[in-house]
N, C-alpha and C positions, 0 to 999 in steps of 0.2 A: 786140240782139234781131234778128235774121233774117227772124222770121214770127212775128205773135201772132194767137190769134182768142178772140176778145170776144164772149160770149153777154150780150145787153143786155134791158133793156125801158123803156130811155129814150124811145125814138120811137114807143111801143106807142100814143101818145096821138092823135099827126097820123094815124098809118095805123089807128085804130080796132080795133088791138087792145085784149084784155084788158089789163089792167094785170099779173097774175102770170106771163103767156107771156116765156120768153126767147127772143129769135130772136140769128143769127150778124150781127154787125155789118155785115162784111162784103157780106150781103147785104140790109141795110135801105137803105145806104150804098155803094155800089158805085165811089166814087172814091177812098175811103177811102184812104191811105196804109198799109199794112200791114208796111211793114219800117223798123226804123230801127236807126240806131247811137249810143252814148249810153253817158258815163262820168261816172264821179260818187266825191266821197271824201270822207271826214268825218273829223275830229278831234274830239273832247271830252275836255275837263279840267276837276274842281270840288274844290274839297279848303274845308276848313271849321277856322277856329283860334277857340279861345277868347283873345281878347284882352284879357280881366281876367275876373273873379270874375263879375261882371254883365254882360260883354259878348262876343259869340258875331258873326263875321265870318262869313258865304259868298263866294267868286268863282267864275264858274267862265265857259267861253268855249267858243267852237263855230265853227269853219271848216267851209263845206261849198264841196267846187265840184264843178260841173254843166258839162261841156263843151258844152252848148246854150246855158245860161244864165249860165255864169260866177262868181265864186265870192261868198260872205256868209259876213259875222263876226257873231256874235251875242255879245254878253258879257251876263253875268248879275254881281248883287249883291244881296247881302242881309244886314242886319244886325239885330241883336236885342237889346233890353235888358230885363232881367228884374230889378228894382231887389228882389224880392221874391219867393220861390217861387209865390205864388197872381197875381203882376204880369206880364205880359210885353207888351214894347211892338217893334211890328218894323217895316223898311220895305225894301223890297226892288225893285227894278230887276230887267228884262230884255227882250231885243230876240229876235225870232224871225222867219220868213219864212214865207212860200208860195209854191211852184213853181208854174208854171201845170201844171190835172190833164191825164189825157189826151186829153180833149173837147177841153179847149183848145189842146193843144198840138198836138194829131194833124189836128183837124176843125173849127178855123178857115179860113173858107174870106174872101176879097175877092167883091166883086160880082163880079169877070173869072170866079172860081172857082179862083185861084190865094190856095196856103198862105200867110197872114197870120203865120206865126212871128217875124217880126222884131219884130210891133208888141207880140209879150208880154214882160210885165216880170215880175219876182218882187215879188211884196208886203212891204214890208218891214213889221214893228208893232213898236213900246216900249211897256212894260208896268209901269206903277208902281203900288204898293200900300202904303197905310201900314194897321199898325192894331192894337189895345189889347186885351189878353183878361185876363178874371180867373178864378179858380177860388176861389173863400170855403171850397169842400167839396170832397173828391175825385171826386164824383160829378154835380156843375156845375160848366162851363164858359160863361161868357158873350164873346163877341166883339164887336167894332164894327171894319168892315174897310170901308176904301175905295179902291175902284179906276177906272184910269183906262187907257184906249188908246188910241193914236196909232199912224193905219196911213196906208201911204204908197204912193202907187201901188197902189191898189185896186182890183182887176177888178172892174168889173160887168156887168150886162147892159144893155146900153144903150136908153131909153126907147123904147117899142111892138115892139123887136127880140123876134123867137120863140125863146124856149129851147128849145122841141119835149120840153120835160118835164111830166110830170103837176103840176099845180100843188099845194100843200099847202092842206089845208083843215080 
């Protein structure tokens, strides 16, 4: 990217604008970084085998690299037993990411007011899920599903820091 311009109303809050006004980033923010270079490539693969009468496999896997941020494997699993057409019991595995957005990555600033980019990580999370469904009728389905997530290296906002965003309420 060479040149982007970003119509916002993130900051609409500190400067007392309206909330629906879009102003040019550029000029809410005037040190703003406005050019960058940035490559990026993805693989995905998932294919699916029945492995007996009652038993149904998924794998599937995901390289991505980010020449700012370098690259993440994510593998996926999922398996399924269905001992009964109206039974199915499943559990499934998977790991995903998050890049830092462009707030972060562009307008990170240190106290000096130099770009903090080194200090962002990608988020990594694992994703486990088990759980039971029945169908007695074709027109009920009952489920019981439980889930679980494990993220790592998690951006936050760090205590009394100003996100200079409209708060939710």
């Amino acid at each position: 990217v060479d040149s982007f311009h970003l119509r916002t109303n993130q900051y609409n809050y500190i400067r007392g604008y309206p909330p629906d006004e879009l102003h040019d980033l550029a000029d809410l923010v005037p040190d703003v970084k406005t050019s960058s270079s940035q490559t990026f490539a993805a693989v995905f693969a998932q294919d699916k085998w029945k492995v007996s009468r009652h038993v149904e496999l998924t794998l599937g896997a995901r390289g991505d690299y980010f020449s700012d941020f370098g690259g993440v494997f994510t593998p996926k699993v999922g398996i399924t037993y269905e001992p009964k057409p109206t039974v199915n019991i499943k559990a499934l595995f998977g790991s995903a990411f998050r890049i830092p957005s462009f707030t972060e990555s562009f307008m990170t600033r240190s106290e000096q007011g130099s770009p903090e980019r080194e200090d962002l990580v990608v988020e990594e999370l694992q994703t486990f899920e088990g759980g039971v469904s029945y169908k007695p009728v074709d027109w009920l389905v009952g489920e019981i599903n439980y889930f679980y997530t494990d993220i790592n290296e998690l951006t936050e906002v760090a205590e009394g820091e100003e996100t200079e965003s409209y708060p939710i309420s």
